[in-house]
C-alpha positions in Angstrom: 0.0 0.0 0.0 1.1 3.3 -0.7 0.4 6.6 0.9 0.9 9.9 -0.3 2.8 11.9 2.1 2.2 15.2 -0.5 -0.2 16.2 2.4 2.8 17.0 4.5 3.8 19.5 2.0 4.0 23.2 3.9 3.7 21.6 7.4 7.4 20.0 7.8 10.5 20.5 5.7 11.5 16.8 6.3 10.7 14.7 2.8 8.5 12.1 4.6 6.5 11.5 8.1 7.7 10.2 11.3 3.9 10.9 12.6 0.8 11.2 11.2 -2.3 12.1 13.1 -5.0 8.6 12.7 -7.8 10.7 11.2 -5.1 11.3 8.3 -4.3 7.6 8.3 -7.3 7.0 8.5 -8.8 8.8 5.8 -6.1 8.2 3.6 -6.5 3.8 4.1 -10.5 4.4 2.9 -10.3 6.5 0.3 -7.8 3.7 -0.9 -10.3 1.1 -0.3 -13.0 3.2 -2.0 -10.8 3.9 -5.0 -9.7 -0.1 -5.5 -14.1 -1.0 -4.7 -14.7 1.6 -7.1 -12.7 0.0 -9.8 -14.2 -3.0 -9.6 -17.6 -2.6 -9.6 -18.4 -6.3 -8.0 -16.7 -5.2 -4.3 -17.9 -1.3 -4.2 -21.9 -3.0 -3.3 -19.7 -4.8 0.0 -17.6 -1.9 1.2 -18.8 -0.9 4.3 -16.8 0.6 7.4 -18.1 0.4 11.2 -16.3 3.1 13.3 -17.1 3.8 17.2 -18.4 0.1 17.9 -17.3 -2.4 21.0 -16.6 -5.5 19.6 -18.5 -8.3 22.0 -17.7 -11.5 20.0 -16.6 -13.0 16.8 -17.2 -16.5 15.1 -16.5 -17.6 11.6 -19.1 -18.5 9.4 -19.6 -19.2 5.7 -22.3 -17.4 3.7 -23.5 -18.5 0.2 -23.3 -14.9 -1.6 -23.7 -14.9 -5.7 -23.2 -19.0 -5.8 -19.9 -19.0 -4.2 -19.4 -20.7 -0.6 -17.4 -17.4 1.4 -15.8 -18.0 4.5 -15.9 -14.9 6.5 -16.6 -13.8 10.1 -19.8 -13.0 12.4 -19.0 -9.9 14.5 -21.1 -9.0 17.4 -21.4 -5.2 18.9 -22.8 -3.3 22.0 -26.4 -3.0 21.7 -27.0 -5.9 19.8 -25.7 -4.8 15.8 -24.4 -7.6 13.8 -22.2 -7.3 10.9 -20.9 -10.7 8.6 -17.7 -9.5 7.2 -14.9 -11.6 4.9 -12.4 -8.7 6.4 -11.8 -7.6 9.5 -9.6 -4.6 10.6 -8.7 -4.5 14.2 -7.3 -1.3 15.1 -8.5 -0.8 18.4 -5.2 -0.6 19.8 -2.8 -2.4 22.1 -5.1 -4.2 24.2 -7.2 -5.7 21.0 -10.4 -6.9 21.3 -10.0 -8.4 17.4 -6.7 -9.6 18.0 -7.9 -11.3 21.4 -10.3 -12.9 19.4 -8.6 -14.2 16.4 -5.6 -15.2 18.2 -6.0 -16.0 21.6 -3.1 -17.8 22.9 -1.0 -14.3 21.9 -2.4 -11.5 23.7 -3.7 -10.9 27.1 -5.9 -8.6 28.2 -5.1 -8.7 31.9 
């Protein structure tokens, strides 16, 4: 993936970033993913992001979608929403509810 640090241009006279603040990151990773769903016209119906949501649980599931078995994930939130995904992004930080989930034996959150 590739970022374009041309933003920086007029805020530091160093050619690339040491730090970027997460709602540029951020911004800058979905307008990637909306460019590359955009370009293929079959993924832009299944881009969706989910921001400001606990995670309370996960479990893999396959879906039938178009005629094609999918293996994907089940995530479960606060308040009862429920989102099947193929792709899940856990950047909830250092104590990660995702990773926790996916990998267990790894990370503690105690």
């Amino acid at each position: 993936m590739q970022l374009d640090f041309a933003l920086l241009n007029g805020l530091t006279k160093f050619p690339c970033g040491l730090l970027i603040p997460q709602h540029i990151t951020e911004q800058g990773l979905v307008d990637l993913l909306e460019e590359r769903a955009q370009a293929d016209s079959s993924k832009q119906r299944d881009l969706q992001f989910v921001r400001g949501m606990r995670m309370t649980g996960m479990i893999e599931e396959e879906r039938t979608i178009d005629g094609s078995t999918r293996k994907g994930f089940l995530v479960s939130f606060e308040g009862g929403q429920k989102v099947w995904t193929q792709y899940l992004i856990g950047a909830d930080g250092s104590r990660s509810a995702v990773s926790l989930v996916l990998n267990p034996s790894t990370f503690s959150l105690t």
